[in-house]
Backbone bond lengths (Angstrom), bond angles and torsions (degrees), N, CA, C in turn:
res aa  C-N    CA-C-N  psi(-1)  N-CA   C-N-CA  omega(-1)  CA-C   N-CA-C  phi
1 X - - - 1.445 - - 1.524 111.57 -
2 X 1.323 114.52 -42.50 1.462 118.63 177.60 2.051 109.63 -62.20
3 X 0.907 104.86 6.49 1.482 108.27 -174.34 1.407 99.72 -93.23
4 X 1.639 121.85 -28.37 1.259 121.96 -153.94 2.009 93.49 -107.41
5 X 0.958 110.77 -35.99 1.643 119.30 175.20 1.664 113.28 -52.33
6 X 1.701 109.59 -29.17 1.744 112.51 -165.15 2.123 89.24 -70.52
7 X 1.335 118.07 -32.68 1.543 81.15 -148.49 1.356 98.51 -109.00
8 X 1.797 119.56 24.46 1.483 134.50 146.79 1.580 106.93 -78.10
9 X 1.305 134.33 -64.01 1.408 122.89 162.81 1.828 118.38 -20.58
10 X 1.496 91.75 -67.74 1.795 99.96 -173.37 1.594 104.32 -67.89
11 X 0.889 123.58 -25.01 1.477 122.62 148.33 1.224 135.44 -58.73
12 X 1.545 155.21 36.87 1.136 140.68 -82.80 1.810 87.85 160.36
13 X 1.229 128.88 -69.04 1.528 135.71 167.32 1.428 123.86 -72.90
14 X 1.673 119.01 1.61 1.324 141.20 -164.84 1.116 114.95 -85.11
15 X 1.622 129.78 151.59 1.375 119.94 158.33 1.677 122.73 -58.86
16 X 0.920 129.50 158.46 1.368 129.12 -179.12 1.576 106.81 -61.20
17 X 1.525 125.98 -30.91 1.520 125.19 169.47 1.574 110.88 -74.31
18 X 1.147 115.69 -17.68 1.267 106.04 -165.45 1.448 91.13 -86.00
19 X 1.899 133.92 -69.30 1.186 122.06 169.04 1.495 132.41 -49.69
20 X 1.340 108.08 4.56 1.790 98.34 157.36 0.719 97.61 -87.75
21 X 1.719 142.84 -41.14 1.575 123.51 -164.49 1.372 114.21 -69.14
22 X 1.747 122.78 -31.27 1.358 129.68 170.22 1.514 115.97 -52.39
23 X 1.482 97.53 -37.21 1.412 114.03 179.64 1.950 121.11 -51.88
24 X 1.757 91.42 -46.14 1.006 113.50 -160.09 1.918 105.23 -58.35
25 X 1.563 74.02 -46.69 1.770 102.89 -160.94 1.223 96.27 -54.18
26 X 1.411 124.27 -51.87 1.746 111.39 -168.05 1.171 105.13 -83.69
27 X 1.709 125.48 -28.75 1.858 97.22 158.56 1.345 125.84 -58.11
28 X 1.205 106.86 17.49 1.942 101.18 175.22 1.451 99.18 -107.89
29 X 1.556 114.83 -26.86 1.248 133.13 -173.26 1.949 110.65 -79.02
30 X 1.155 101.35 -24.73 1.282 103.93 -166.94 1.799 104.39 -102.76
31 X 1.193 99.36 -41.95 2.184 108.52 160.05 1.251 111.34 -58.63
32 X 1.460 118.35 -47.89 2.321 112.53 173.04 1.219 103.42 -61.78
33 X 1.458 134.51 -19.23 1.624 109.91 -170.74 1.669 107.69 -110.19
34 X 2.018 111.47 5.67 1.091 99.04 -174.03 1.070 147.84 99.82
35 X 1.592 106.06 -22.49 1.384 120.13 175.23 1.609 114.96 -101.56
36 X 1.047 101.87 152.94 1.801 106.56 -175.21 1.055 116.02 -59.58
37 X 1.276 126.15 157.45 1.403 160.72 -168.16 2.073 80.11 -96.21
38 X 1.456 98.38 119.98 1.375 108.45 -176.10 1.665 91.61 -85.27
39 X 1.845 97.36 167.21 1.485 98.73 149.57 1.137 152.01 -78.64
40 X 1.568 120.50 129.93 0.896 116.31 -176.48 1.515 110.46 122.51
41 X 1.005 121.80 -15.16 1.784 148.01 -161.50 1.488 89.91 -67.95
42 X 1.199 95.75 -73.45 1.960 97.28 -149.36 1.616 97.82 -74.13
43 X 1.311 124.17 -35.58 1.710 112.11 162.03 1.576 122.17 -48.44
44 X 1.412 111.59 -24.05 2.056 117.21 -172.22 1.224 74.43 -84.10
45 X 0.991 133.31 -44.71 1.904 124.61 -156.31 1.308 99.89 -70.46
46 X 1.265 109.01 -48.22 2.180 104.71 -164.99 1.878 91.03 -67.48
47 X 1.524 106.29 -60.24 1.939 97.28 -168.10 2.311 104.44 -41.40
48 X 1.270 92.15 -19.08 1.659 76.50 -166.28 1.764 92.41 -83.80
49 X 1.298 121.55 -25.72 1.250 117.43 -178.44 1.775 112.98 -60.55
50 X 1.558 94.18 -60.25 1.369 107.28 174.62 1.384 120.81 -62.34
51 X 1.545 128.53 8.40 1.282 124.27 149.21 1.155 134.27 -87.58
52 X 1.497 89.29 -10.67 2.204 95.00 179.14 1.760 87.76 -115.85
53 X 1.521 123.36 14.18 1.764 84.69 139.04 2.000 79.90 102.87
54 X 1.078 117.02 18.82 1.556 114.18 -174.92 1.256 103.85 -114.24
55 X 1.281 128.19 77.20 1.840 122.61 -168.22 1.615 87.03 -84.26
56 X 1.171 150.65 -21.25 1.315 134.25 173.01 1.699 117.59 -54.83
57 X 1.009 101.14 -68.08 1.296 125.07 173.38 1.947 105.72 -47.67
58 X 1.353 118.80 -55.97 1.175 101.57 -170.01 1.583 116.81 -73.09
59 X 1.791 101.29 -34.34 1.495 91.89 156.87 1.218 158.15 -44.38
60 X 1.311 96.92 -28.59 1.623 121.94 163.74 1.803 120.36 -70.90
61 X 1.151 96.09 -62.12 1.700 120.63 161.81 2.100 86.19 -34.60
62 X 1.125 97.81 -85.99 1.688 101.82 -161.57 1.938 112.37 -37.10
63 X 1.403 107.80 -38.81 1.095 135.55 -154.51 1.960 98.65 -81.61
64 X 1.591 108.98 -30.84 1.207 118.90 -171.33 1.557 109.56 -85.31
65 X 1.564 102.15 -54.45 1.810 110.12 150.06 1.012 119.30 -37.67
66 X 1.869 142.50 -58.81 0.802 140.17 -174.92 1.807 107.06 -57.34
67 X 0.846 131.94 -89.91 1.562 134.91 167.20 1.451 108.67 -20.71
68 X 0.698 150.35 -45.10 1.930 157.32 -159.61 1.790 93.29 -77.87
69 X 1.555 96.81 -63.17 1.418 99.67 -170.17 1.403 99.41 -134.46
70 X 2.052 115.80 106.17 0.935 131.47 -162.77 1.826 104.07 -89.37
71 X 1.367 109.43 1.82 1.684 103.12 -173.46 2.160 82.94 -88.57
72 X 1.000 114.61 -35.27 1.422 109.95 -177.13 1.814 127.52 -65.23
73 X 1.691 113.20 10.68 1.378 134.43 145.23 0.986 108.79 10.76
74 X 1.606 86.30 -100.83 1.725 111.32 -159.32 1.373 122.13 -71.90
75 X 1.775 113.07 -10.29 1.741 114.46 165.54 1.366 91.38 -77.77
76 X 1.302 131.92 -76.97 1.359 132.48 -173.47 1.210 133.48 -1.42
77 X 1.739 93.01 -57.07 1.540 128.52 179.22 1.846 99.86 -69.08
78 X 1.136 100.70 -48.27 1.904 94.11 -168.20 1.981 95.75 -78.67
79 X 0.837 105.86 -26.35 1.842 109.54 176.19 1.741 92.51 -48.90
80 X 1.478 111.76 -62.95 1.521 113.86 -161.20 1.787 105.18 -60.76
81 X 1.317 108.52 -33.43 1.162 84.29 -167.63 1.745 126.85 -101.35
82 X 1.215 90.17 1.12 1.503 114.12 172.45 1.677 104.33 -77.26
83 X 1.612 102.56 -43.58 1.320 98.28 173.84 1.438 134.27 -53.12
84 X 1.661 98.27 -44.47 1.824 113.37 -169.27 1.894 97.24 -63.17
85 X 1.365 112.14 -38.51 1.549 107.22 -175.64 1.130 124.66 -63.08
């Protein structure tokens, strides 16, 4: 797990496009080896989307969190609507 945490740290001084793409990369990295998509993942992914202006993308992102981890609802739910305003 600590393999997958280093290139969210080094991500950290980045533009918000650049750490979704970092983002992206180790969810490809983290689905080839099998292991789950932790919590909380695909929501950091949609807020970085929804900062450069991608409401498609973060909706989905939010929408993927939401389903994965169904106790995470009602943030999900207040994410969307804080977002649309």
């Amino acid at each position: 797990m600590a393999q997958f945490l280093k290139p969210i740290n080094r991500a950290s001084s980045l533009s918000p496009d650049a750490q979704a793409q970092l983002m992206e990369q180790d969810l490809q990295k983290i689905r080839a080896s099998g292991l789950a998509v932790p919590p909380g993942y695909h929501a950091h992914l949609g807020l970085l989307y929804g900062e450069q202006g991608d409401v498609d993308k973060f909706a989905q992102q939010v929408a993927l969190e939401k389903s994965k981890f169904p106790e995470s609802e009602t943030f999900m739910d207040f994410l969307m609507r804080k977002f649309k305003k």
